[in-house]
N, CA, C and O atoms as a CHARMM CRD file, in Angstrom:
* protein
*
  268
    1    1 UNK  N    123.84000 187.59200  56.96900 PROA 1      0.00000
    2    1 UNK  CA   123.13400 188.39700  55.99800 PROA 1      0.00000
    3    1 UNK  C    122.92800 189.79700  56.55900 PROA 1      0.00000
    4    1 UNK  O    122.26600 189.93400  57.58800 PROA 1      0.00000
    5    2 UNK  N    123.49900 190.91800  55.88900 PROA 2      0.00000
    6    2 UNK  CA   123.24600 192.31000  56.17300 PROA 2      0.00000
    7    2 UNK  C    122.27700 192.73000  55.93500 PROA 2      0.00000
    8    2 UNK  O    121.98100 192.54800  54.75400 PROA 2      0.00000
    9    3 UNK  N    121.05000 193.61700  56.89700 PROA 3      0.00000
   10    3 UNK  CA   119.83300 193.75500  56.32400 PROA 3      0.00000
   11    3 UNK  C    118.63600 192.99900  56.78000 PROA 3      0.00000
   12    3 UNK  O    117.50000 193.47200  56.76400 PROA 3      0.00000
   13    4 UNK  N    118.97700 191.66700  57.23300 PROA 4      0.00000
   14    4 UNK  CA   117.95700 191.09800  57.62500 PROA 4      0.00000
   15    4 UNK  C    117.78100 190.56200  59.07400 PROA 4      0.00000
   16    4 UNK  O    118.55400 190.07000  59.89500 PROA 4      0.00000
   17    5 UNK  N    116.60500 190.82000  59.06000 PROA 5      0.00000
   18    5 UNK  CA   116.38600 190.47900  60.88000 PROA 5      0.00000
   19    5 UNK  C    116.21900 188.86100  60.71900 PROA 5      0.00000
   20    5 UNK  O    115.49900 188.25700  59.92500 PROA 5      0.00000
   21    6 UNK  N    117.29100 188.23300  61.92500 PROA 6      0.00000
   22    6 UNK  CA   117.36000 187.17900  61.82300 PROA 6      0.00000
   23    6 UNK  C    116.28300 186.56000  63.51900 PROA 6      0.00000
   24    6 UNK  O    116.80900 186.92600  64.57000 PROA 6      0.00000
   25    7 UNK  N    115.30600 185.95100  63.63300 PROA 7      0.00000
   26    7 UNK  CA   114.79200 185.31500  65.39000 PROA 7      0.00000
   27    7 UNK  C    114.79000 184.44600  65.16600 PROA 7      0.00000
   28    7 UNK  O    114.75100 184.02700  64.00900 PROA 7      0.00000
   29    8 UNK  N    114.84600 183.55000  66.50300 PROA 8      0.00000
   30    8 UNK  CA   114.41300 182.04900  66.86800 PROA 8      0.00000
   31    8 UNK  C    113.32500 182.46700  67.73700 PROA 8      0.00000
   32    8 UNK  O    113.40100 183.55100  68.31500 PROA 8      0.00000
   33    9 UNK  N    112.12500 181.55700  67.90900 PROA 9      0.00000
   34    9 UNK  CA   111.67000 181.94000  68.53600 PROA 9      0.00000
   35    9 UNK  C    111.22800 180.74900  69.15200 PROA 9      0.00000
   36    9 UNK  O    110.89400 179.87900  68.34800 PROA 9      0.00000
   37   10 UNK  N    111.09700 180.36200  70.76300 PROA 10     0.00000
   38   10 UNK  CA   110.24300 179.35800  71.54900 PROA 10     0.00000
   39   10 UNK  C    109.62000 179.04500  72.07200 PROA 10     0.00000
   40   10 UNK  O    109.66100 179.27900  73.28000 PROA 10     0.00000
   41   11 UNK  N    108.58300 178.27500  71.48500 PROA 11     0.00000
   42   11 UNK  CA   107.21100 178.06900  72.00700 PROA 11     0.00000
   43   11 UNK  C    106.96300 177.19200  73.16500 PROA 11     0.00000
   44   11 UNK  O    106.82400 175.97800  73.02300 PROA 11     0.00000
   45   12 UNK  N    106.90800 177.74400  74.23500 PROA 12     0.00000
   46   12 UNK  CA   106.26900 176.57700  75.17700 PROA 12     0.00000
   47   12 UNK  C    104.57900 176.56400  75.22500 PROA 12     0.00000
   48   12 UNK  O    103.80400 177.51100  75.35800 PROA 12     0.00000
   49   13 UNK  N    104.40700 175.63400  75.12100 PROA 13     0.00000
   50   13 UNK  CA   103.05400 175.20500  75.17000 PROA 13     0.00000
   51   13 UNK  C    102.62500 174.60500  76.68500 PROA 13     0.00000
   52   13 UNK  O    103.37000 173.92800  77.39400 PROA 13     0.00000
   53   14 UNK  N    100.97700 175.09500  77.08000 PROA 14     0.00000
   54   14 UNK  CA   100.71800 174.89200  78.33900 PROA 14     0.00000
   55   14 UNK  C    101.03000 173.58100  78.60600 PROA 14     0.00000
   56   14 UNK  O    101.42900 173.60800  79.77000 PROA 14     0.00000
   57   15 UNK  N    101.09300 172.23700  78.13300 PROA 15     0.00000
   58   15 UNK  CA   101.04400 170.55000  78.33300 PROA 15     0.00000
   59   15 UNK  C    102.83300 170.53600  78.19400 PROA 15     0.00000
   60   15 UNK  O    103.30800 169.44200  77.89000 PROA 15     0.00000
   61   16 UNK  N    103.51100 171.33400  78.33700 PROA 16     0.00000
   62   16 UNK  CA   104.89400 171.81700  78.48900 PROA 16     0.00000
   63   16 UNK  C    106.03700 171.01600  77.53900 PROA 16     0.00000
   64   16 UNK  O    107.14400 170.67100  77.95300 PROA 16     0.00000
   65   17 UNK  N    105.48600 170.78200  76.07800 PROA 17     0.00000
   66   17 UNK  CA   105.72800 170.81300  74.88600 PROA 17     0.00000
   67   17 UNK  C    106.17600 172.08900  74.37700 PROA 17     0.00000
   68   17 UNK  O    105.59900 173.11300  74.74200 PROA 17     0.00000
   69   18 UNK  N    107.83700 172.16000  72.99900 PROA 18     0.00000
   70   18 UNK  CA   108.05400 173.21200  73.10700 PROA 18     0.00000
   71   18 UNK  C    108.12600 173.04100  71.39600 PROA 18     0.00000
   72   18 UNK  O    107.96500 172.00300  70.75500 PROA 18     0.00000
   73   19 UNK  N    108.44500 174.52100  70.84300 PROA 19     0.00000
   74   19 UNK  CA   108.35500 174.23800  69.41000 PROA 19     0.00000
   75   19 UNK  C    109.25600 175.36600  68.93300 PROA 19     0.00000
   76   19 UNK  O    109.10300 176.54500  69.25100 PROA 19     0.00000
   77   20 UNK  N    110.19300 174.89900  68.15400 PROA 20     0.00000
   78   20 UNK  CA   111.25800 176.37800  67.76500 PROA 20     0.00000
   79   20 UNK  C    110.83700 176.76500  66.45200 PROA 20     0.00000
   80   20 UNK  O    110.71200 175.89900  65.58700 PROA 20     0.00000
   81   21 UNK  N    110.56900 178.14400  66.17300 PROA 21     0.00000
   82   21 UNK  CA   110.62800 179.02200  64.64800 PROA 21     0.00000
   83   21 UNK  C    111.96600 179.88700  64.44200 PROA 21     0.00000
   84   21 UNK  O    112.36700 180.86500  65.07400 PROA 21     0.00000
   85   22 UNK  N    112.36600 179.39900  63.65800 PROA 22     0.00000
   86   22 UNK  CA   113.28700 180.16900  62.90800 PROA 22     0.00000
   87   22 UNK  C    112.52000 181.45400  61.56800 PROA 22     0.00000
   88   22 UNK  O    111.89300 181.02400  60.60000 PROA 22     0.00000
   89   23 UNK  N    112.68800 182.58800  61.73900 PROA 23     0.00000
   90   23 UNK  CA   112.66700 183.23800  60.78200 PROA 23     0.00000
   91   23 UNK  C    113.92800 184.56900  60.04500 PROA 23     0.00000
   92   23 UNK  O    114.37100 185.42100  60.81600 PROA 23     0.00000
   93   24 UNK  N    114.18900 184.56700  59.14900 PROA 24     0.00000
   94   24 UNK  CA   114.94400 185.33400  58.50300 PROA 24     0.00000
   95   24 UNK  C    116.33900 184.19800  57.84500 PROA 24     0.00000
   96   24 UNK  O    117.36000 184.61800  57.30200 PROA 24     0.00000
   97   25 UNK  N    116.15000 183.37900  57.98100 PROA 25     0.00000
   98   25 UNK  CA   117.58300 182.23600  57.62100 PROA 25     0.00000
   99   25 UNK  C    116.97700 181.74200  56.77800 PROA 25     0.00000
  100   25 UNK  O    115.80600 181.36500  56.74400 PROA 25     0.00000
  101   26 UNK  N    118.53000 181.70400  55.34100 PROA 26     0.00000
  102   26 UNK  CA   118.08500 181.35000  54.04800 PROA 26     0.00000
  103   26 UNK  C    118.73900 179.85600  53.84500 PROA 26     0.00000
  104   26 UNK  O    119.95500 179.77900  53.67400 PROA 26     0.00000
  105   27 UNK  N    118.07600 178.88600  53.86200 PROA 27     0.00000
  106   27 UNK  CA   118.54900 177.16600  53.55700 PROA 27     0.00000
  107   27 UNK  C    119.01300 176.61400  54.85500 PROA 27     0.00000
  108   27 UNK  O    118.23200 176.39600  55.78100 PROA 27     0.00000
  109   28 UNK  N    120.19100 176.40700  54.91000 PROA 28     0.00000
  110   28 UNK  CA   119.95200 175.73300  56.41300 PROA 28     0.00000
  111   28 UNK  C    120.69800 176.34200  57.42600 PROA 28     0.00000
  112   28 UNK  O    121.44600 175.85600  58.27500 PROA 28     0.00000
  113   29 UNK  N    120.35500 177.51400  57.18400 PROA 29     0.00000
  114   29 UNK  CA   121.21500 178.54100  58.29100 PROA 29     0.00000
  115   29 UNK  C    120.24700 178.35900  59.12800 PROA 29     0.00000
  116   29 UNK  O    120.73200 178.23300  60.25300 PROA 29     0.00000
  117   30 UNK  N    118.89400 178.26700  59.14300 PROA 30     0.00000
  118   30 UNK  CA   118.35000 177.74600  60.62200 PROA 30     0.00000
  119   30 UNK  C    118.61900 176.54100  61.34300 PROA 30     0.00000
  120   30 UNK  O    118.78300 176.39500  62.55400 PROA 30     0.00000
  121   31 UNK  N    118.64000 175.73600  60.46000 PROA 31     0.00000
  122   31 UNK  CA   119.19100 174.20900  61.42800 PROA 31     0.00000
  123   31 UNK  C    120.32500 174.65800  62.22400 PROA 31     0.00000
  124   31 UNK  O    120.10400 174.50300  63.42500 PROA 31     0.00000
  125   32 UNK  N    121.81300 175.31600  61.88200 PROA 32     0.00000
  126   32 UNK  CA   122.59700 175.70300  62.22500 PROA 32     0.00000
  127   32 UNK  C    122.58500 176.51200  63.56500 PROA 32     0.00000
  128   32 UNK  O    123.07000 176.28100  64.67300 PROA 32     0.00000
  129   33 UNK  N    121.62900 177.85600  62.89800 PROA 33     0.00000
  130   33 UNK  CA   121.45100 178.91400  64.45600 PROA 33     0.00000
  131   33 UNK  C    120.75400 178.12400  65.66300 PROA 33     0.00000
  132   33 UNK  O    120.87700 178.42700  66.85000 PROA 33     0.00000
  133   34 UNK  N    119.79500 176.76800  65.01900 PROA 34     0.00000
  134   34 UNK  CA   118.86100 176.58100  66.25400 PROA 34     0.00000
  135   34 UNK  C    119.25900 175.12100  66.81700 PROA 34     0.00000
  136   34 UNK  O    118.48300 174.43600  67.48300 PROA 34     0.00000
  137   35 UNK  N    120.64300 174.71200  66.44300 PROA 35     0.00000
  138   35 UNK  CA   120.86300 173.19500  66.72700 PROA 35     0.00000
  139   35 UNK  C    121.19400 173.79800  68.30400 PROA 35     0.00000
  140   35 UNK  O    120.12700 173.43600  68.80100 PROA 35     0.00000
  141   36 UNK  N    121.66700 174.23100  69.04600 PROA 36     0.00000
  142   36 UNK  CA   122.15900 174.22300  69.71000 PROA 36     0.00000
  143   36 UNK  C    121.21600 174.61600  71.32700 PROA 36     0.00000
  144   36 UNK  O    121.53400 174.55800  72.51400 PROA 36     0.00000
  145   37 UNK  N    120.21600 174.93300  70.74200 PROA 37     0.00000
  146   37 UNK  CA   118.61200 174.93900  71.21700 PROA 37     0.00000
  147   37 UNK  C    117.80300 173.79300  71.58500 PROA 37     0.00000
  148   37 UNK  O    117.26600 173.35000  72.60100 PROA 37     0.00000
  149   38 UNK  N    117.95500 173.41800  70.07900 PROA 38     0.00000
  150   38 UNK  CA   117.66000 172.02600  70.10400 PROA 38     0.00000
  151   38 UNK  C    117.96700 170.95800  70.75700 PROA 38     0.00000
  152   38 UNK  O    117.02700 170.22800  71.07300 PROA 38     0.00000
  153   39 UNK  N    118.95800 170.67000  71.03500 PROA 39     0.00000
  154   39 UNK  CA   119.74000 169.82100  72.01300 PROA 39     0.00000
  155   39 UNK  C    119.61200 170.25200  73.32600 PROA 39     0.00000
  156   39 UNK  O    119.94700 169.33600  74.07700 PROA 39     0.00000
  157   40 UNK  N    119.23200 171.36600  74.00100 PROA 40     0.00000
  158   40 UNK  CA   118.77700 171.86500  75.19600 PROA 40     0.00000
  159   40 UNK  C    117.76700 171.27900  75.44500 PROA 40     0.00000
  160   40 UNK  O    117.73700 170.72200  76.54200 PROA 40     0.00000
  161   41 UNK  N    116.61100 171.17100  74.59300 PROA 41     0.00000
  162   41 UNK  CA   115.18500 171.44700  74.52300 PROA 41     0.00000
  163   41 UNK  C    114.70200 169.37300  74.76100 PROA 41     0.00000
  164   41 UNK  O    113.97000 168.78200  75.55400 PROA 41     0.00000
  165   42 UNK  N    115.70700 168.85700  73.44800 PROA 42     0.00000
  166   42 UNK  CA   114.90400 167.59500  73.53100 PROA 42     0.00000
  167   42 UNK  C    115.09400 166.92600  72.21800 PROA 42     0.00000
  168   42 UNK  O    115.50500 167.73400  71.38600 PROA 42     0.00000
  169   43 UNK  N    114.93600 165.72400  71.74900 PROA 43     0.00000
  170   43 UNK  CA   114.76900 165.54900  70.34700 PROA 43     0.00000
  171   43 UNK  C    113.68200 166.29800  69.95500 PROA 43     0.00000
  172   43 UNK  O    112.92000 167.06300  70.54700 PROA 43     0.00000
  173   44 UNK  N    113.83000 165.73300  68.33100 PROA 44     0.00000
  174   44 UNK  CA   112.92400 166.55600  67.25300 PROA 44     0.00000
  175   44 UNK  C    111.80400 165.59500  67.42300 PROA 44     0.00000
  176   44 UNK  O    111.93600 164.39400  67.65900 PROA 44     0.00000
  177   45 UNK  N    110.39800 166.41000  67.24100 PROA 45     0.00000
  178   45 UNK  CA   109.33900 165.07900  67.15100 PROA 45     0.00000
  179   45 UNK  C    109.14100 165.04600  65.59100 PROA 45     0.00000
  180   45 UNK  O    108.79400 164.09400  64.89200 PROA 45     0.00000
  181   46 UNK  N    109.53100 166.65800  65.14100 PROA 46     0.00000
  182   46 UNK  CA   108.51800 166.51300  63.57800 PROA 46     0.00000
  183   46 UNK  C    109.40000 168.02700  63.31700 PROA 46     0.00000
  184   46 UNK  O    109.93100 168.76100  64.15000 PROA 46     0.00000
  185   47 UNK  N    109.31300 168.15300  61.80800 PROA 47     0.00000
  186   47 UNK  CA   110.08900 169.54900  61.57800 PROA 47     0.00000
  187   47 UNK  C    108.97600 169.86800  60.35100 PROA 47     0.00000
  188   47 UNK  O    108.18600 169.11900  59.77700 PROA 47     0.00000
  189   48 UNK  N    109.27800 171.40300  60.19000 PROA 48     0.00000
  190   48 UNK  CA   108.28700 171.74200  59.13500 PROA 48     0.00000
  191   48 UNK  C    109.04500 172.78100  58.55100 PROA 48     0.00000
  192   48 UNK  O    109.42700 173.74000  59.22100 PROA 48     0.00000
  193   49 UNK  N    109.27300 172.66400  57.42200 PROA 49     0.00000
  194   49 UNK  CA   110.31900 173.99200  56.46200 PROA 49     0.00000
  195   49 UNK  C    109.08300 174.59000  56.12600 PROA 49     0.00000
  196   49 UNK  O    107.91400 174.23000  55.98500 PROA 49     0.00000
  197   50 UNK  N    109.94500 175.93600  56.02500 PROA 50     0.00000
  198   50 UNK  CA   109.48800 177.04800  55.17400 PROA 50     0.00000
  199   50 UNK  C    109.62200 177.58400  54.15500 PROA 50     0.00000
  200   50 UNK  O    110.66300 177.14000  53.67000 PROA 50     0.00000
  201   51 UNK  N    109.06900 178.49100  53.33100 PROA 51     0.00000
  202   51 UNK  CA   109.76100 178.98800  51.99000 PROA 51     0.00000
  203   51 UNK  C    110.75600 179.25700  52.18800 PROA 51     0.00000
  204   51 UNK  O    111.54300 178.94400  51.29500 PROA 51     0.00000
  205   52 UNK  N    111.33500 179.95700  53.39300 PROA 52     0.00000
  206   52 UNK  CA   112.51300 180.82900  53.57400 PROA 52     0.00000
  207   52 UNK  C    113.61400 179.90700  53.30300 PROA 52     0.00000
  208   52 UNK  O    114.50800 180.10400  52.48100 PROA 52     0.00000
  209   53 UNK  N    113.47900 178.86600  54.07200 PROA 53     0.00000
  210   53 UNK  CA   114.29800 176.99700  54.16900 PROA 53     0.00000
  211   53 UNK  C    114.65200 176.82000  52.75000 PROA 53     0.00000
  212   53 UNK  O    115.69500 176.19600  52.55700 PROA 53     0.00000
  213   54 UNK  N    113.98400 177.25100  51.67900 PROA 54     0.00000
  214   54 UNK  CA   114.34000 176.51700  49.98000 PROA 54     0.00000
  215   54 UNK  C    114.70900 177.94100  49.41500 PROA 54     0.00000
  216   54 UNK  O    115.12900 178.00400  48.25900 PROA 54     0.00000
  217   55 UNK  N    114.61300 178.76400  49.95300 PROA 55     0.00000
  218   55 UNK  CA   115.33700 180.21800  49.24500 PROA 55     0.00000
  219   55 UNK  C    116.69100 180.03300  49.28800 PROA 55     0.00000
  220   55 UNK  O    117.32400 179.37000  50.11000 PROA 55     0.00000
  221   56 UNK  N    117.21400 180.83700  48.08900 PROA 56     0.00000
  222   56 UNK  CA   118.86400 181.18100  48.13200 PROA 56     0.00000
  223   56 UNK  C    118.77800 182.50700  49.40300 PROA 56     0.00000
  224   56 UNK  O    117.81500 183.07100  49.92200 PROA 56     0.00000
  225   57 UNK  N    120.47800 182.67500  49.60600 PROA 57     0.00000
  226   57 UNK  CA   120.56000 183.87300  50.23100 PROA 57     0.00000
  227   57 UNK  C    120.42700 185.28300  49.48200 PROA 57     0.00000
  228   57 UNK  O    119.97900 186.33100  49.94800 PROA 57     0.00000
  229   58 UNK  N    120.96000 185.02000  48.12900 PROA 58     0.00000
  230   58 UNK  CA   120.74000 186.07000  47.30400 PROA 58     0.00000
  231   58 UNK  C    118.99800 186.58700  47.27500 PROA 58     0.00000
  232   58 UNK  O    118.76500 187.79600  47.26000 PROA 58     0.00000
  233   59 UNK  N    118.02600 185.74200  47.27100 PROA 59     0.00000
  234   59 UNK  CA   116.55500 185.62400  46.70200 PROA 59     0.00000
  235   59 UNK  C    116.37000 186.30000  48.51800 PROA 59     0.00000
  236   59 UNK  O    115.99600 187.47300  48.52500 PROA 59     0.00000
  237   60 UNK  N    116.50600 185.91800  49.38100 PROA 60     0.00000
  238   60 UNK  CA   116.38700 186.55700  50.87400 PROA 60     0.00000
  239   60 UNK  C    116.64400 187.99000  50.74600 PROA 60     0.00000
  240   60 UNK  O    115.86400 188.87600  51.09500 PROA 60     0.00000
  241   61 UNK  N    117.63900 188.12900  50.29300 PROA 61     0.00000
  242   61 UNK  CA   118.50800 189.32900  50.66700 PROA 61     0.00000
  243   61 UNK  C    117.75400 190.20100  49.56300 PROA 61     0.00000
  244   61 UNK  O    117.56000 191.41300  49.65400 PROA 61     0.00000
  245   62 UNK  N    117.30900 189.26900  48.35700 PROA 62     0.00000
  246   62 UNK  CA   116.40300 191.08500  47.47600 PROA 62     0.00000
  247   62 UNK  C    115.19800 191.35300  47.82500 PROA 62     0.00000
  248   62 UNK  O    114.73900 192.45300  47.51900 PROA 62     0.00000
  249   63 UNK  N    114.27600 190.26100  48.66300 PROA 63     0.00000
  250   63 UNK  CA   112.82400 190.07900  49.32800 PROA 63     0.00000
  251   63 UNK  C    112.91700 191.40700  50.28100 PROA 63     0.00000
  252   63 UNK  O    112.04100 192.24700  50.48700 PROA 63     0.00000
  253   64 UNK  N    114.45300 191.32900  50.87800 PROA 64     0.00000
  254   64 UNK  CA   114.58200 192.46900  52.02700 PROA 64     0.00000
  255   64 UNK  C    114.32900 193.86900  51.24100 PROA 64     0.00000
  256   64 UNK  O    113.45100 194.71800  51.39000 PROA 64     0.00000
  257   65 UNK  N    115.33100 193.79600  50.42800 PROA 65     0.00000
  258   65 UNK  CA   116.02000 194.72000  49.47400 PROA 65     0.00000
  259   65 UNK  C    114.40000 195.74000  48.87600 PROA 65     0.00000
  260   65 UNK  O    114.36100 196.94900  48.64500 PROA 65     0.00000
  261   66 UNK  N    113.34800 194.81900  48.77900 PROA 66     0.00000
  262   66 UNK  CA   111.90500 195.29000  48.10500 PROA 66     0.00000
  263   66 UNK  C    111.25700 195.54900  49.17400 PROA 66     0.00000
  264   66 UNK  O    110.70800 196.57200  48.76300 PROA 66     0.00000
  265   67 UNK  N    110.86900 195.42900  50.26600 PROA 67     0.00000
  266   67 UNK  CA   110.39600 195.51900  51.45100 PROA 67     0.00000
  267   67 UNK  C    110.48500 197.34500  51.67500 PROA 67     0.00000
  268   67 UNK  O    110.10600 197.85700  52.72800 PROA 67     0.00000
């Protein structure tokens, strides 16, 4: 997507538990950017979508577009 800032971002937590955010990826372009993280890191314990997760890319890309 042109235009949009895409991060992962990883949380380590002090009890050395970790937690990945994806922001700027429209449907499952985050599973995609962050599988490979994921599998570094550990299984999944629990996942939590976002609006961004049920947006089209088009609906992303005009959110930017208004910004």
């Amino acid at each position: 997507m042109t235009g949009t800032s895409q991060t992962i971002e990883i949380i380590v937590k002090p009890d050395g538990s970790t937690s990945l955010e994806t922001k700027g990826f429209a449907g499952n372009g985050c599973r995609a950017a962050s599988e490979f993280l994921e599998q570094a890191l550990g299984s999944r314990a629990s996942e939590q979508l976002t609006s961004e997760f049920h947006q089209s890319v088009a609906g992303i890309q005009q959110t930017t577009q208004q910004r």
